[in-house]
Residue frames relative to the residue before (quaternion, step in Angstrom):
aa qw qx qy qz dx dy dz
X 1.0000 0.0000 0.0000 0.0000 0.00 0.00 0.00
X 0.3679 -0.7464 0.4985 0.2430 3.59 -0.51 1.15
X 0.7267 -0.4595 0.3425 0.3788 3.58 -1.35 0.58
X 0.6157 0.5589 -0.3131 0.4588 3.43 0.87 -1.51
X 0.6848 0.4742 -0.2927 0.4695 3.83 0.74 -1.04
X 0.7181 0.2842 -0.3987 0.4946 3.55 0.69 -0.19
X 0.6050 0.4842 -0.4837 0.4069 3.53 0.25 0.04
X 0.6229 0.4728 -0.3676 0.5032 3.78 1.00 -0.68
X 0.5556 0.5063 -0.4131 0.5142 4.49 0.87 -0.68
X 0.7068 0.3495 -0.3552 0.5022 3.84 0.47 -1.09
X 0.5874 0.5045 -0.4800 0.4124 3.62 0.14 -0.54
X 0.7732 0.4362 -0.2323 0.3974 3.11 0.46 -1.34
X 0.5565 0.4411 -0.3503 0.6108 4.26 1.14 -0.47
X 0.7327 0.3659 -0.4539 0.3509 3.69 0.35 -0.30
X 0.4211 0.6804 -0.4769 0.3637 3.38 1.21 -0.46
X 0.8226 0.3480 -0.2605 0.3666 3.33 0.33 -1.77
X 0.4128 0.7602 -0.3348 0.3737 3.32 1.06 -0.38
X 0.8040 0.2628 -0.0501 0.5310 3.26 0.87 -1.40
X 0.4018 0.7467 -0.2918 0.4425 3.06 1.58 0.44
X 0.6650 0.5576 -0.0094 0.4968 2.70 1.99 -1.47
X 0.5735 0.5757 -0.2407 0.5308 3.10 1.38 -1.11
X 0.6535 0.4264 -0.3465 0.5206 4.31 1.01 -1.18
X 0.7474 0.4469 -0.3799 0.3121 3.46 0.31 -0.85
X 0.6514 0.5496 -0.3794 0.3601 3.52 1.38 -0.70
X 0.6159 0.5512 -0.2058 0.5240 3.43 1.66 -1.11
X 0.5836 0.3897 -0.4310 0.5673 3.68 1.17 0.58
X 0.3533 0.7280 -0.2843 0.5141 3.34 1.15 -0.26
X 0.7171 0.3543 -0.0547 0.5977 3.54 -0.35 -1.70
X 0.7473 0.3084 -0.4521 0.3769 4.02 -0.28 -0.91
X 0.6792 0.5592 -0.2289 0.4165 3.57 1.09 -0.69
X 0.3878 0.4683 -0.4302 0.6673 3.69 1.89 -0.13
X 0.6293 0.6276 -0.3979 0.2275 3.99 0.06 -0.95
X 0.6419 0.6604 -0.0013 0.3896 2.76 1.23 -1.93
X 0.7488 0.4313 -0.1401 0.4834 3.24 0.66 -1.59
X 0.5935 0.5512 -0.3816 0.4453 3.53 1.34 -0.72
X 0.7458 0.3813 -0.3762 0.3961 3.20 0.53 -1.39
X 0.5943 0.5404 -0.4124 0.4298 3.56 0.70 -0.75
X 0.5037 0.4098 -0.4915 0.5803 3.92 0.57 -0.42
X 0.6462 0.3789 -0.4598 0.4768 3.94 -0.75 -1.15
X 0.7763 0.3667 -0.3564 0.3687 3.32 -0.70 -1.30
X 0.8571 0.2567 -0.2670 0.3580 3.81 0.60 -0.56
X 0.5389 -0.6841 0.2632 0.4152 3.17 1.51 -0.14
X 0.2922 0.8573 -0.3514 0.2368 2.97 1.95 -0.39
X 0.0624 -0.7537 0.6535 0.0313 3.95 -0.31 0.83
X 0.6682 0.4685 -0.4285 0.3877 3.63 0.72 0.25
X 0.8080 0.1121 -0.2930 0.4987 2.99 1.20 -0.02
X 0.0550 0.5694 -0.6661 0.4787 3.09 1.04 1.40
X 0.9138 0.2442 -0.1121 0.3047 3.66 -0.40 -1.00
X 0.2553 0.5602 -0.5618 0.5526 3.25 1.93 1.05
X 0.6978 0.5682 -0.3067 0.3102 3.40 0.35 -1.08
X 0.7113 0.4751 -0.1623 0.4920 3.22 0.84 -1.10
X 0.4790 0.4926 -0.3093 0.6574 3.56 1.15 -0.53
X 0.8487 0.2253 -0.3550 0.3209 3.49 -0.55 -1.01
X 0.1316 0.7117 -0.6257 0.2910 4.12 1.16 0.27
X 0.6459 0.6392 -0.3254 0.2614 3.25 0.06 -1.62
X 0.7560 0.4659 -0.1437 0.4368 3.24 0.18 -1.47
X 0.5227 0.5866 -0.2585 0.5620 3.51 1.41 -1.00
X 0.7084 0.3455 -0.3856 0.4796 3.77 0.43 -0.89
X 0.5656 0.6731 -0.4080 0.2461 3.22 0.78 -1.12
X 0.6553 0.6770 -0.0368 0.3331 2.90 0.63 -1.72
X 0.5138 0.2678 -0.3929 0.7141 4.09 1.53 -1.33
X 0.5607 0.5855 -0.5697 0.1348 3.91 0.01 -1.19
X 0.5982 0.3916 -0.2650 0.6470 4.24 1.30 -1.27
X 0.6540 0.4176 -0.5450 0.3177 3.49 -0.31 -0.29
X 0.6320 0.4956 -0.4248 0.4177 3.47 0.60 -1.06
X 0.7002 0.4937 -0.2961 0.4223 3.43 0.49 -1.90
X 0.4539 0.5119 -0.4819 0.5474 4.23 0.86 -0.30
X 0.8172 0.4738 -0.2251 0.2388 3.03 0.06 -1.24
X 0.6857 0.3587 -0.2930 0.5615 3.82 1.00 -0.75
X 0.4996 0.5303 -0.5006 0.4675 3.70 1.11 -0.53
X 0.7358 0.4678 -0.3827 0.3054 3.81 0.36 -0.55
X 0.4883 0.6526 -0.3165 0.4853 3.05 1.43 -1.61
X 0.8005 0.4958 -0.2914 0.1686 3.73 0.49 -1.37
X 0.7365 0.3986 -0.0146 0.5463 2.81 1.40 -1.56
X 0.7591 0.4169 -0.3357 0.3704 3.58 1.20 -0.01
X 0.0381 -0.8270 0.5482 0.1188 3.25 2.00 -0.60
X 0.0948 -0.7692 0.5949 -0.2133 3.42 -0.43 2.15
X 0.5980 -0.7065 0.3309 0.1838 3.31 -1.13 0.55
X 0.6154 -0.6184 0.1678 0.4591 3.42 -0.11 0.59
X 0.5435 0.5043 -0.3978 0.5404 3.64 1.30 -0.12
X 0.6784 0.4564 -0.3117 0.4841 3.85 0.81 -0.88
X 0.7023 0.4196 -0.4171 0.3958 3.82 0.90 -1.09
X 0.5291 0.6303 -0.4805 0.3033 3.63 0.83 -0.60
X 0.5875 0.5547 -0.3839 0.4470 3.39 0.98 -1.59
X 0.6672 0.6314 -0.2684 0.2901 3.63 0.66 -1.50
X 0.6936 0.4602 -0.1738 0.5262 3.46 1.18 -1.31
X 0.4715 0.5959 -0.4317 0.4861 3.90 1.21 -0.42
X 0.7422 0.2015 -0.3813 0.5129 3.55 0.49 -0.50
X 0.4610 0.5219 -0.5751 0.4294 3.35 -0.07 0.26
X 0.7430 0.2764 -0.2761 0.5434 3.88 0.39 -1.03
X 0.6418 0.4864 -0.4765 0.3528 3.58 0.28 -0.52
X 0.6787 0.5493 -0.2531 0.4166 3.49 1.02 -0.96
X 0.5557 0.6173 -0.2318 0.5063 3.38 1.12 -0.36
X 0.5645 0.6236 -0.1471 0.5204 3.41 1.18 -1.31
X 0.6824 0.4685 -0.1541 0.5395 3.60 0.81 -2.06
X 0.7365 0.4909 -0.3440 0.3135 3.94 0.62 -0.68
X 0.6186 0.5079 -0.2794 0.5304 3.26 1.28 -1.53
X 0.7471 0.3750 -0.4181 0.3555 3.84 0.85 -0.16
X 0.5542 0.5714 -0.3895 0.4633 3.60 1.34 0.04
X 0.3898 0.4774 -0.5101 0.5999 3.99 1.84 -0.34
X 0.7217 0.5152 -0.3897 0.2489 3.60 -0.43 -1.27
X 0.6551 0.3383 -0.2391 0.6318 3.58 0.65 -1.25
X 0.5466 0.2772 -0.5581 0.5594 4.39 -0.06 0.22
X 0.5955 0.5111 -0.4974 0.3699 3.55 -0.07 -0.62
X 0.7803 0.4304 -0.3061 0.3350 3.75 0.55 -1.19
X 0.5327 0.6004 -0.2036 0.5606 2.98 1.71 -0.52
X 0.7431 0.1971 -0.4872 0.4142 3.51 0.48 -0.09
X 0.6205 0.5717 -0.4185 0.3361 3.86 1.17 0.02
X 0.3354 0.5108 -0.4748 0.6334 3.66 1.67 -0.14
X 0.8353 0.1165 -0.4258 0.3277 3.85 -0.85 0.23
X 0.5892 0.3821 -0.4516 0.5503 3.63 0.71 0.93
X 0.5162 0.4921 -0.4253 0.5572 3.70 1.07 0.37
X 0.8058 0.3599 -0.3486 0.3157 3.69 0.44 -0.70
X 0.5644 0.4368 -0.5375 0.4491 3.17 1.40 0.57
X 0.6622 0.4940 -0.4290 0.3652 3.49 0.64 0.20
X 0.5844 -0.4571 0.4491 0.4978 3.73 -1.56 0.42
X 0.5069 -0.6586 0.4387 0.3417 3.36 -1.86 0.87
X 0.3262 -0.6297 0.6093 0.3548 3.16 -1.38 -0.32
X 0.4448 -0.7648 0.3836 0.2645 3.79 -0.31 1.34
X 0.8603 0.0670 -0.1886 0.4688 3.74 -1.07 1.53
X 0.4304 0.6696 -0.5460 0.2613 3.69 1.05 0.33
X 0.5975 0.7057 -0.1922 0.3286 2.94 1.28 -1.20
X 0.6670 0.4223 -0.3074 0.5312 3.47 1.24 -1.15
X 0.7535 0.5272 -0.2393 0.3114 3.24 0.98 -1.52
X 0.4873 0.5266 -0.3867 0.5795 3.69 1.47 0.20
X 0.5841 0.3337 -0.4625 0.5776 3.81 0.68 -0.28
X 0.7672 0.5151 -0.3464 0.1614 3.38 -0.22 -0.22
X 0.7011 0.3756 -0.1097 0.5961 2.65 2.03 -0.45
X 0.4348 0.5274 -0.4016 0.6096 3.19 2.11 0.90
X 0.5340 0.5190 -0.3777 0.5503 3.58 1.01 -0.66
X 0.5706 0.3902 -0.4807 0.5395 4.20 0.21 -1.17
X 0.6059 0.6375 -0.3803 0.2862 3.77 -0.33 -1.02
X 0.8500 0.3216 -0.1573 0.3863 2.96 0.57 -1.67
X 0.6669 0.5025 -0.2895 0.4678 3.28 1.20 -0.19
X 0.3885 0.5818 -0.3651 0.6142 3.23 1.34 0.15
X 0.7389 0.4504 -0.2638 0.4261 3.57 0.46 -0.87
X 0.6926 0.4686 -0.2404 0.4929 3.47 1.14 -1.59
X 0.6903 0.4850 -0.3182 0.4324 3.47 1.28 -0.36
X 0.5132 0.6646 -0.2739 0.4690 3.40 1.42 -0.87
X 0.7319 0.3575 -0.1427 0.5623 3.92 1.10 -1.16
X 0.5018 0.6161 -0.3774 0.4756 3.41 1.02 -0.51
X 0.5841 0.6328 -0.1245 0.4928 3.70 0.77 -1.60
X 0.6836 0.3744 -0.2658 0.5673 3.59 0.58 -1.53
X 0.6681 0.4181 -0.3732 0.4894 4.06 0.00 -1.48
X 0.9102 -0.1077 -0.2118 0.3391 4.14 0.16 0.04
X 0.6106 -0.7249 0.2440 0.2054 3.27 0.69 1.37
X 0.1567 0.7476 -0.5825 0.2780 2.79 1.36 1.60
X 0.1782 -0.7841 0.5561 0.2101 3.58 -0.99 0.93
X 0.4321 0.7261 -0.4085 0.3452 3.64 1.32 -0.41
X 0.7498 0.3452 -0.2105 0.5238 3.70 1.02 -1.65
X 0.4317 0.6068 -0.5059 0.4354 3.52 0.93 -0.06
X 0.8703 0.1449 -0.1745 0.4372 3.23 0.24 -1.09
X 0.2452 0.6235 -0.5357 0.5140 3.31 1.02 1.07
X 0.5473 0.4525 -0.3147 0.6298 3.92 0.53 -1.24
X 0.8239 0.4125 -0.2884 0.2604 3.13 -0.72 -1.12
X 0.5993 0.4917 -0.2768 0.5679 3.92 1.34 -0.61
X 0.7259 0.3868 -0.3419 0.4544 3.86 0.75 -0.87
X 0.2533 0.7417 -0.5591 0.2702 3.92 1.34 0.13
X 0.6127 0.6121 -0.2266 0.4456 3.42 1.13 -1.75
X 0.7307 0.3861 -0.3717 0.4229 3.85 0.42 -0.90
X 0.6349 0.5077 -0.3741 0.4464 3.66 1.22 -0.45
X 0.5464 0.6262 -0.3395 0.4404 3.66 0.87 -0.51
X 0.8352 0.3678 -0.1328 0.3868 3.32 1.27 -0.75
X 0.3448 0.5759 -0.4875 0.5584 3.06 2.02 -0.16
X 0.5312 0.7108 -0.3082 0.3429 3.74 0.76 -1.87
X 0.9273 0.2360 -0.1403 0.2545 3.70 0.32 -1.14
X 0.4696 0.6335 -0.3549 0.5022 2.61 2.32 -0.28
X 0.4822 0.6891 -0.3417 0.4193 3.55 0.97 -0.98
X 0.7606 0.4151 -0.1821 0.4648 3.43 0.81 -1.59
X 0.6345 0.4577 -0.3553 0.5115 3.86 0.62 -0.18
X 0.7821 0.3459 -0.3361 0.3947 3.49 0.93 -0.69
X 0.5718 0.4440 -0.3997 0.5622 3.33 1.36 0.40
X 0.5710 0.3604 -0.5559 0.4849 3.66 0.38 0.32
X 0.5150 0.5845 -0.4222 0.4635 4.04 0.80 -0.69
X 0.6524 0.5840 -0.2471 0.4151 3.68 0.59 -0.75
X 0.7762 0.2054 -0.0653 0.5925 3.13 1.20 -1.19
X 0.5300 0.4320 -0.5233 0.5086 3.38 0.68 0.66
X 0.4660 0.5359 -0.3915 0.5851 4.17 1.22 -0.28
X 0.9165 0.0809 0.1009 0.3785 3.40 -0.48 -1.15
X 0.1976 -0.7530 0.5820 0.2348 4.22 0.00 0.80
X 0.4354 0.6225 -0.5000 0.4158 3.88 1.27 0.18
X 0.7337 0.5084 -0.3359 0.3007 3.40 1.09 -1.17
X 0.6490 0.6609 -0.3040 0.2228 3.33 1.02 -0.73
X 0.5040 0.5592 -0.4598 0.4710 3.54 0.84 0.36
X 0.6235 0.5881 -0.2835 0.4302 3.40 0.79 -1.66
X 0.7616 0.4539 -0.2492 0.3897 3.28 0.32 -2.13
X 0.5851 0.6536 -0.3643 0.3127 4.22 1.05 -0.82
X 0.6898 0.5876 -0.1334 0.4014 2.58 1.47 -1.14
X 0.5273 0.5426 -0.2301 0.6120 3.44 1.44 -0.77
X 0.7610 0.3875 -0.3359 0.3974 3.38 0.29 -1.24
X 0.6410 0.4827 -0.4434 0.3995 3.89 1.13 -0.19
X 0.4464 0.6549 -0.3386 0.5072 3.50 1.42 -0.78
X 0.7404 0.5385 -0.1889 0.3552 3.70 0.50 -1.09
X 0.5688 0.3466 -0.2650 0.6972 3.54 1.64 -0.80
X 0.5480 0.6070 -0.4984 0.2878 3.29 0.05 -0.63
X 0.7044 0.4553 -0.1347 0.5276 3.29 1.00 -1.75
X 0.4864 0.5659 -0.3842 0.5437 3.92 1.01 -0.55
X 0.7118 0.3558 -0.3909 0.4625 4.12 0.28 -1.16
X 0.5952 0.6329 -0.4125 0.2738 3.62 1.00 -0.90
X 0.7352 0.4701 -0.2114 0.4402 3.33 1.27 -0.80
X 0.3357 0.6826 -0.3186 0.5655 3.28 2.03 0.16
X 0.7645 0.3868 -0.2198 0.4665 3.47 0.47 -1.16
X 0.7276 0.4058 -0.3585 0.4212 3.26 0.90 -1.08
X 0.6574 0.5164 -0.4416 0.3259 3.81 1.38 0.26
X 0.5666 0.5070 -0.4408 0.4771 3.47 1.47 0.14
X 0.5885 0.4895 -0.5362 0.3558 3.38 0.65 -0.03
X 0.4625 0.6618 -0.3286 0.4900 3.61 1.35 -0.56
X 0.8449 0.2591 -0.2248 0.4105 3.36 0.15 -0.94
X 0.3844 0.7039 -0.3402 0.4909 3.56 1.76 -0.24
X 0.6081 0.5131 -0.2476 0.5527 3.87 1.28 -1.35
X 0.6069 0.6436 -0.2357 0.4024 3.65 1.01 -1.00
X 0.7366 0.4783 -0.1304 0.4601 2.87 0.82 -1.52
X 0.8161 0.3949 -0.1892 0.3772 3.16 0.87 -1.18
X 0.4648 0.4538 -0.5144 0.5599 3.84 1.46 0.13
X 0.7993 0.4938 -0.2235 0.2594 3.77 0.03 -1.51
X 0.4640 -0.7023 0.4293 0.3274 3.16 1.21 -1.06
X 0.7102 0.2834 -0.0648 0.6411 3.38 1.95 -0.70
X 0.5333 -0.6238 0.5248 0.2260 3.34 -1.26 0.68
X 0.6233 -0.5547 0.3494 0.4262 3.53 -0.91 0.86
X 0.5552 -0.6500 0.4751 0.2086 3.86 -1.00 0.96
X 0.7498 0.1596 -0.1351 0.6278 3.65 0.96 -0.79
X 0.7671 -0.5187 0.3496 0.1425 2.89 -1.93 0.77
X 0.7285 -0.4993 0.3348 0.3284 3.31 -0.73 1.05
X 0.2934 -0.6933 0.5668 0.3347 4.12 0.04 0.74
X 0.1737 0.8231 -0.5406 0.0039 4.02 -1.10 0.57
X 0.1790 -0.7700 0.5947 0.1463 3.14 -0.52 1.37
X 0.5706 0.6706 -0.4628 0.1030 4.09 0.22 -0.19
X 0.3091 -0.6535 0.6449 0.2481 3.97 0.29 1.08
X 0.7416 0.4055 -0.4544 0.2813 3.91 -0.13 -1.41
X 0.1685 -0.6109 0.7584 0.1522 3.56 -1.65 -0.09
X 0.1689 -0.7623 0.6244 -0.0236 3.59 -0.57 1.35
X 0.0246 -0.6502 0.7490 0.1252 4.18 -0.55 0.18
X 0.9235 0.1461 -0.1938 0.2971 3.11 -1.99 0.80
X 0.2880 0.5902 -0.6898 0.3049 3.55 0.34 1.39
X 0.6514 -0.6219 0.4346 0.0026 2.37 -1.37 1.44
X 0.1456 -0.8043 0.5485 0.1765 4.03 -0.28 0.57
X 0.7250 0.0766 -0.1933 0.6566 4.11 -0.13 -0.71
């Protein structure tokens, strides 16, 4: 098999590969959605679409990976091609822990709708599930044509989520400093709320993954962060 022929098979397996990688990350923005829309309506039936459809989501890194080492194996790429190779590996990774995060919100929206609401969390969690997702759709969008500009576009609006993130958190300790009813509800929210904060974490490493992988080098300065809060023990699956 002539050189020219392997380089045209790997091109071609990485395509589909990264085929995989858009369809899962369309996936996940659409787990996002459905959560916040479940919370915001209370909806426990599709609260538990969400959580159900995870599955598929794992499925889904479970072939990317296996794509992936089957190529690594049999194509043994060069160090400019394996990088590209290993990006899906991290990028996919990235895309999963945010499809746990949004089931996660989804499995605390059906122990919220038996409780009294807490007025505008609901909206104000879509709103800061919607920044997210576009951060994401931009974040993959960036990766599929190695745009490094919108990468680091994503990677600057991290900061506007950090701050939706901390307002969110003051106006749920206000809640529960008003009413000791609120504090169960508002805990809940306030884990929903980081949850949705890490999401915008992930969608910045996939950014800086896009970085890496045109330049060759990882961004030079430090991740912009606006989050004052420190949170211990969020939960991942």
């Amino acid at each position: 098999m002539s050189e020219q022929h392997i380089l045209r098979a790997f091109d071609r397996d990485l395509e589909a590969v990264q085929g995989l990688v858009m369809r899962m990350g369309g996936m996940v923005e659409t787990a996002i959605l459905d959560a916040a829309e479940a919370l915001a309506a209370r909806d426990e039936d599709m609260a538990e679409k969400v959580r159900a459809g995870d599955k598929a989501i794992d499925a889904l890194e479970e072939k990317i990976n296996e794509e992936t080492a089957r190529l690594i194996a049999l194509r043994a790429p060069a160090a400019s091609d394996l990088r590209t190779a290993l990006s899906v590996l991290k990028i996919a990774s990235s895309l999963e822990r945010v499809g746990d995060f949004a089931k996660n919100m989804a499995k605390r929206t059906t122990v919220l709708s038996q409780m009294h609401d807490i007025p505008g969390a609901g909206g104000a969690l879509k709103r800061m599930s919607k920044a997210v997702v576009q951060m994401l759709s931009d974040a993959l969008d960036a990766y599929n044509s190695r745009d490094v500009a919108l990468a680091e576009d994503v990677r600057a609006r991290d900061r506007e989520v950090d701050q939706m993130y901390t307002a969110l958190f003051r106006e749920f300790l206000t809640h529960m400093m008003e009413d000791p009813r609120n504090i169960t509800p508002c805990m809940h929210l306030h884990f929903i709320a980081k949850n949705i904060e890490r999401m915008g974490d992930h969608a910045t490493t996939i950014s800086e993954q896009v970085i890496y992988l045109v330049t060759g080098a990882m961004p030079e300065e430090s991740r912009p962060k606006a989050d004052s809060v420190t949170t211990a023990g969020i939960e991942g699956k």
